[in-house]
N, C-alpha and C positions, 0 to 999 in steps of 0.2 A: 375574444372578449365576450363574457358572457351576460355581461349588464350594460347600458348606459347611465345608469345612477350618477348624478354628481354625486363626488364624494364629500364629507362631508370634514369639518376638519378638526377629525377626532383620529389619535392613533393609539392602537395597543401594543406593547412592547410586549415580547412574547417571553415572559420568565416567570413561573411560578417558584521463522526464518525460513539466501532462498530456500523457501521448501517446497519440495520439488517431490511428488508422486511417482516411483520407478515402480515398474514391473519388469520382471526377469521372465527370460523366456528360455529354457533348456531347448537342444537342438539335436535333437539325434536321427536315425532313418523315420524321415516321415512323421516327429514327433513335436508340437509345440508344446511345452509344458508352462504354467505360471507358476511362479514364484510369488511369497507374499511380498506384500507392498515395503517398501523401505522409504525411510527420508532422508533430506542430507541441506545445512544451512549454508554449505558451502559450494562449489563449484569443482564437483571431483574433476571434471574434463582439463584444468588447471593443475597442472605439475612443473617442476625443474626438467628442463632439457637434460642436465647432464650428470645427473646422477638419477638411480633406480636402489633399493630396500630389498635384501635378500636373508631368509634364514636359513641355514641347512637344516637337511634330516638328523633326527638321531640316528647315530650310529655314522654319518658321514665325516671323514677321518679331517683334518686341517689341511695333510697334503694332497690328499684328491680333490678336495676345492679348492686349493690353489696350483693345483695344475689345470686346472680348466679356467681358473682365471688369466692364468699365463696365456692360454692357447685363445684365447679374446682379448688379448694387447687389454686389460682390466687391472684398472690401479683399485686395488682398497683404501678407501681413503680414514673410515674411523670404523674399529668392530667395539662391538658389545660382549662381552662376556655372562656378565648376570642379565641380558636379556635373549637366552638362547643362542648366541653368537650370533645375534643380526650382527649384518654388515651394510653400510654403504659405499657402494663401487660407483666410479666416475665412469660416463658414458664416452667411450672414446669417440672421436667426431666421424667418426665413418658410420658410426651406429647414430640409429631413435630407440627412443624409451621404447617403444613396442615389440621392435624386432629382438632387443638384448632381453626384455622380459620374457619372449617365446624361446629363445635359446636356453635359460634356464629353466625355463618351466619345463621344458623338453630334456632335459638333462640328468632329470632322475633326481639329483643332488641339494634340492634344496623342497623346503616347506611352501615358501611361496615367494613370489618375488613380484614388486610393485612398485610402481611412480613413486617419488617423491612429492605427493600432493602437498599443494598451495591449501590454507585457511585464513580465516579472516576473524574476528576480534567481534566477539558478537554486540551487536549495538544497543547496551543498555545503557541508559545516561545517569547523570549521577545528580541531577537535580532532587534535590528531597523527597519534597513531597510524592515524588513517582516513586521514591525506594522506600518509603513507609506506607506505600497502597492507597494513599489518599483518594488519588489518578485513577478510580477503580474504572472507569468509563475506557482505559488506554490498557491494564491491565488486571482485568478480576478473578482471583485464586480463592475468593468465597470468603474475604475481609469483611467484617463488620456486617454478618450476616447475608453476606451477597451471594451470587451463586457463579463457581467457577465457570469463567469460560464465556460468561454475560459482558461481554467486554468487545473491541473492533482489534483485536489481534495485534496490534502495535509491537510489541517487543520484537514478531518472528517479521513482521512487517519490515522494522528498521535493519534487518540484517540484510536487506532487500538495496532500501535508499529512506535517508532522514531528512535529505536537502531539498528544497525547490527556489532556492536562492533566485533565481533570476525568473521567477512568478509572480505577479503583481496579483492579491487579493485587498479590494473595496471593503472596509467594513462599511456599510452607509448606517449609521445610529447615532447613539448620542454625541459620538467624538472616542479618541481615545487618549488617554493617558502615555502621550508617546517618548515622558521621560521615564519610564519605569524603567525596572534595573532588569524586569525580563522582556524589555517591549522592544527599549530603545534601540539596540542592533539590528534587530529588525523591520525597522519602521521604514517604508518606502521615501523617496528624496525627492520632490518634483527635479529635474533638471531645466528645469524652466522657469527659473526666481525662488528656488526653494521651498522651505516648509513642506511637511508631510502628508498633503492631503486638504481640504476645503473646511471651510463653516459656512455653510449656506444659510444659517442664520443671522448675521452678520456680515456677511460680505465678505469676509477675509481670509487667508491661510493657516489660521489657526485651527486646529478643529480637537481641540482641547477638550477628554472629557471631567469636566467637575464633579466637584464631589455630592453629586445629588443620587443618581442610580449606579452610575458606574458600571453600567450595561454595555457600552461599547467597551470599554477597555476589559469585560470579562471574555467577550465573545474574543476577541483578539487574541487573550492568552490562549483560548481553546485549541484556537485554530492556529495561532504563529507566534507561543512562548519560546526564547530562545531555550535550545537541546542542550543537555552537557555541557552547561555551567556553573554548577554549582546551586544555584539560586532556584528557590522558589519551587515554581512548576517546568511540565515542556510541553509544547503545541505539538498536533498533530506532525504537522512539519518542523522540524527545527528551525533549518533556516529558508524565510522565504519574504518578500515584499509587502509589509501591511501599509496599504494607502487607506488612511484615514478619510472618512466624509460623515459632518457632522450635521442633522436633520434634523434631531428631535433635540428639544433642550433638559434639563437638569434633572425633570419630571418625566420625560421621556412622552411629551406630547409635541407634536409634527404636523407638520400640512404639506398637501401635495405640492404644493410650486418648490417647497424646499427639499424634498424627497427626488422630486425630476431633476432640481438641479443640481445635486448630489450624482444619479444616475448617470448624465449627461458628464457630466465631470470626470467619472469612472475610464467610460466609454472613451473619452476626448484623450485622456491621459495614460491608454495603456491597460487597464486594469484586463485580467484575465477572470475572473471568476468577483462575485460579487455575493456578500454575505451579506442577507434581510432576513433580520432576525423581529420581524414585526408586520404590522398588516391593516390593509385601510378596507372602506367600503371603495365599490369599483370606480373610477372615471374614465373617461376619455382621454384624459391627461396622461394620467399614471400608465393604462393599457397601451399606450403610442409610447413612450417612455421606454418601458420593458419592450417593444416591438424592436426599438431602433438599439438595444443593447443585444437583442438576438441576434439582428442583419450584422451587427460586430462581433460577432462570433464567442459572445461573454457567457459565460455560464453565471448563473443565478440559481443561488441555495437559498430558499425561502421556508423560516420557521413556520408549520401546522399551526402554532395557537393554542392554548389552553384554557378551552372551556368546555370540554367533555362535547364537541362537537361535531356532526357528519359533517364535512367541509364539502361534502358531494351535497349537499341540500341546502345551507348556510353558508355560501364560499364566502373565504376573505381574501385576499386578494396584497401579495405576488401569490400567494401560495398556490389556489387556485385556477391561476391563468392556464390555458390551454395553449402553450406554448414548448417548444422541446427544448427549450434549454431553461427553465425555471424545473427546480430539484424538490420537491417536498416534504419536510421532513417532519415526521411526528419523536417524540420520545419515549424511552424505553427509562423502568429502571432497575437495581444492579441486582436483581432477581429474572429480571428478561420478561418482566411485564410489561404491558403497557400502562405509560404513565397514567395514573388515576384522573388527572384532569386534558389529558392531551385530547389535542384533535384526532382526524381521524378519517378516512375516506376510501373506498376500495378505490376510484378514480383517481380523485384529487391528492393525495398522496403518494409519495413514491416508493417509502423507506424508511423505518426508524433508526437510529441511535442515542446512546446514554442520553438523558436529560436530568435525572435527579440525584440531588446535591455534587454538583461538581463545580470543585475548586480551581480558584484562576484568581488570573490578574486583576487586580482592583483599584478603580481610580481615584481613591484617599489620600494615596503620598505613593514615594514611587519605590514601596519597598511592601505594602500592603497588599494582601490577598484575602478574596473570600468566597464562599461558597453558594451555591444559589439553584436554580431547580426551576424548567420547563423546557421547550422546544427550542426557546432562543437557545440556549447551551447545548441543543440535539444539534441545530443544525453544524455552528463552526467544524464541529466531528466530520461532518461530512464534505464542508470548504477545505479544511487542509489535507483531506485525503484527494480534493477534486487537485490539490496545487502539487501535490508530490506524483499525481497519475499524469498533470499537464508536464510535469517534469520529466517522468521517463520515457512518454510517449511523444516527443515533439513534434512529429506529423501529422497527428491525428485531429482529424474534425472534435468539436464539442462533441456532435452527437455518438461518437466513438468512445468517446473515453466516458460520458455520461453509460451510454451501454457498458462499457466493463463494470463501471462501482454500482451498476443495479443488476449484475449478469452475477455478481458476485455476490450478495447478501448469505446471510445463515438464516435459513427456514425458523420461525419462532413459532410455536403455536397460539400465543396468545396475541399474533399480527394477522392470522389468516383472515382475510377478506377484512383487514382494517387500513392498507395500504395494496401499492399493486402488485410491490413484491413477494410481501405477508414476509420480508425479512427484517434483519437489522445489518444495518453496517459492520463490514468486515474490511479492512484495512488491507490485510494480510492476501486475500484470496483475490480484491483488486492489484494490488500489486505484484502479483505469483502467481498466476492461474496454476493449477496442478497439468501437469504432463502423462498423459498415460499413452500405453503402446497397446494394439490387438493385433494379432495373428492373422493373416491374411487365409484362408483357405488355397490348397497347395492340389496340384490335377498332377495323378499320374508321377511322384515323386520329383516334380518338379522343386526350383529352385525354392528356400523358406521366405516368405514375406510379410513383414511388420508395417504397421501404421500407425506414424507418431501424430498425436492430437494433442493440440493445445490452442493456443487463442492465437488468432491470423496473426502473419509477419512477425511471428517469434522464430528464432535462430536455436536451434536445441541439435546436442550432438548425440549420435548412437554410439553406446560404450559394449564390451564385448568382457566378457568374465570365463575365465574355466574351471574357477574355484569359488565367484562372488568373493574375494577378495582383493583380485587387483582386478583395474578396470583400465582397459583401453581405447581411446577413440576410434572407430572405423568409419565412420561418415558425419557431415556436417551439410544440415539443409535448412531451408526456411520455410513452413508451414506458409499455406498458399491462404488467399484471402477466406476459404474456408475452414481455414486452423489445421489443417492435415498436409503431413504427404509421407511417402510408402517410400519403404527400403528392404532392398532385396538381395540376402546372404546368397552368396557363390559358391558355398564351402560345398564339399561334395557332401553327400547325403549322411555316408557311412563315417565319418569326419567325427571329431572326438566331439561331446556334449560341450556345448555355449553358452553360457546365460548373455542376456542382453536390457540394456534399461537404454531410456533415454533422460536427457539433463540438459537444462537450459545453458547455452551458450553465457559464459558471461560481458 
């Protein structure tokens, strides 16, 4: 707490794929070589047990490869002709995919032979306004003057995970519009007498937002529009738990006793993560308030504000709070600037994302959308990135998973020393850390060893290549609370050249 001020009771509403890093490593006497970098949105380590993809060489006859097919009990199950004569052959059950691949490969007789890898259906939705670029804040390819790549990586993000279905996200603001036709699926259930959430201005479980700002039911589309239905917009999350709490009325003015009791409500009912997309001068109320929502292990995204302000010299307050589970967000906008009127702090903030003009959900009727512009819209960006990171990391403390989505940001140059990270939000890089391998130094022709690095308690397999066309599993380990650990090739020295990557476990 860095005031005692009463506050006073005035409020400002703040609105003006997996891809996976491989490096190859060639293996020959004594020799680590790199390979350039490759991607992949899928999970190469993922194939069919029982069948492997073989093409012969030119020049090799139909009946010498099927005499060696005889002599490995090998059914061909379908050939291609206009595609070089691939074949796929069924894995007889005495064999693995790895051993029947080395048999061929050894064989002379064919061009390459490889798994049957598994893909997956890359996850772009088909909500509108996301496929005519509106969404530039989710994906910017340099629409409407913007600048490619100004954007929190969503599309390669969702090949990842779109769900945080069973995450309970607080809006606490003006209410939301929880019959919208992109709200309603998503809107959290008390199990305790129903209704979606509190009005703490009133007393009751409605927490309705009317048609005056329509502030809360914007910030809710941002952060938890339903995905891939057709309608409207998509939220960070597709699907995830939006518990409504309503504090400020129709003008989007508030006072502390109804903001605590809002908090308190959060707190009492589950909520995991709590979007404050607004800001008071400090109390003793409010600072004990957010106290007792940290000892709950809640994370708190607090809008920066827009008044062209050092928030380290002028704090407003969640934003400010010197607390490790309040997230500060300033805004960017779809050129990767910072917003002309946003806050601002090398301390006090944490992190930008999109803020200007970005379209959502609106609380006019329940079919209505509109667009709008400041840090309130920065931060939801970064609550339903916090609800999809609580989803694939279920073990992890707040202050772990806050660590990954600030470990993660993209460098911006016009954030350096105006937040702590000097980045903006990246969806994509929180959800995917990159995986890279180094060459361990070798004594004496000793044994080759690699070191897989990636972010602690990840599960990534080492694959092995003699062509970098088919890739085989050789080991499966888990990166220790340091994000590393070492794997060490057997093959004898003089042994035929290896490439090697590593790939996240799926």
């Amino acid at each position: 707490m860095k005031s005692n001020r009463i506050a006073r009771l005035y409020v400002l509403l703040f609105a003006a794929n997996p891809i996976l890093i491989c490096l190859g490593f060639a293996q020959g006497p004594g020799l680590a070589q790199t390979s350039g970098p490759t991607t992949s949105q899928t999970s190469p380590s993922a194939y069919r047990p029982d069948r492997i993809l073989v093409q012969p060489k030119p020049g090799i006859t139909p009946a010498a490869l099927a005499d060696f097919h005889a002599a490995q009990k090998i059914e061909v199950l379908q050939a291609f002709e206009g595609i070089g004569r691939l074949q796929i052959l069924r894995v007889p059950e005495s064999e693995t995919v790895p051993g029947l691949i080395a048999k061929y490969q050894r064989s002379g007789l064919v061009e390459f032979a490889e798994p049957d890898f598994a893909g997956i259906v890359f996850a772009t939705p088909n909500d509108p306004k996301f496929v005519d670029g509106t969404l530039w804040g989710l994906n910017n390819t340099g629409q409407n003057s913007g600048t490619a790549g100004a954007d929190i990586d969503a599309p390669e993000a969702w090949d990842v995970l779109t769900s945080a279905s069973n995450i309970v996200v607080a809006v606490v603001d003006t209410g939301v519009r929880y019959t919208h036709e992109d709200l309603a699926a998503n809107m959290w259930v008390n199990p305790n007498g129903g209704g979606h959430g509190t009005n703490a201005l009133d007393g009751t479980n409605d927490p309705s937002d009317e048609n005056g700002t329509g502030h809360g039911t914007l910030v809710a589309g941002i952060l938890g529009a339903v995905g891939n239905n057709g309608k409207g917009v998509t939220g960070v999350a597709w699907q995830v738990q939006i518990m409504a709490c309503k504090c400020f009325n129709n003008f989007g003015v508030g006072n502390i006793s109804s903001a605590v009791a809002c908090l308190d409500y959060a707190r009492a009912n589950g909520a995991r993560i709590i979007n404050a997309s607004w800001g008071f001068t400090n109390s003793l109320a409010l600072s004990n308030a957010f106290y007792s929502v940290r000892n709950a292990g809640i994370i708190v995204v607090a809008a920066a504000g827009n008044a062209s302000t050092n928030i380290d010299v002028a704090p407003t307050y969640p934003a400010s709070y010197d607390l490790d589970n309040v997230v500060s967000v300033a805004y960017t906008t779809r050129n990767d600037t910072l917003g002309p009127d946003s806050n601002y702090g090398a301390t006090n903030v944490d992190l930008a994302a999109p803020g200007e003009q970005i379209y959502s959900t609106f609380g006019a009727t329940d079919s209505f959308y509109f667009s709008n512009t400041g840090s309130s819209f920065a931060a939801p960006y970064v609550a339903g990135t916090f609800a999809l990171m609580l989803a694939k990391y279920p073990t992890e403390t707040y202050q772990q998973i806050i660590a990954r989505v600030l470990n993660a940001t993209d460098p911006v140059p016009a954030l350096a020393g105006k937040c702590v990270t000097g980045g903006r939000l990246n969806l994509r890089k929180a959800l995917s850390p990159p995986i890279s391998l180094t060459a361990l130094p070798t004594a004496g022709g000793g044994p080759f060893q690699l070191r897989v690095s990636a972010d602690p308690n990840r599960t990534c397999v080492v694959q092995f290549s003699a062509n970098l066309t088919a890739w085989s599993p050789i080991s499966t380990n888990t990166t220790s609370v340091s994000g590393t650990f070492d794997f060490t090739d057997d093959q004898p020295a003089n042994s035929a050249p290896r490439f090697f990557r590593a790939v996240s476990d799926p």
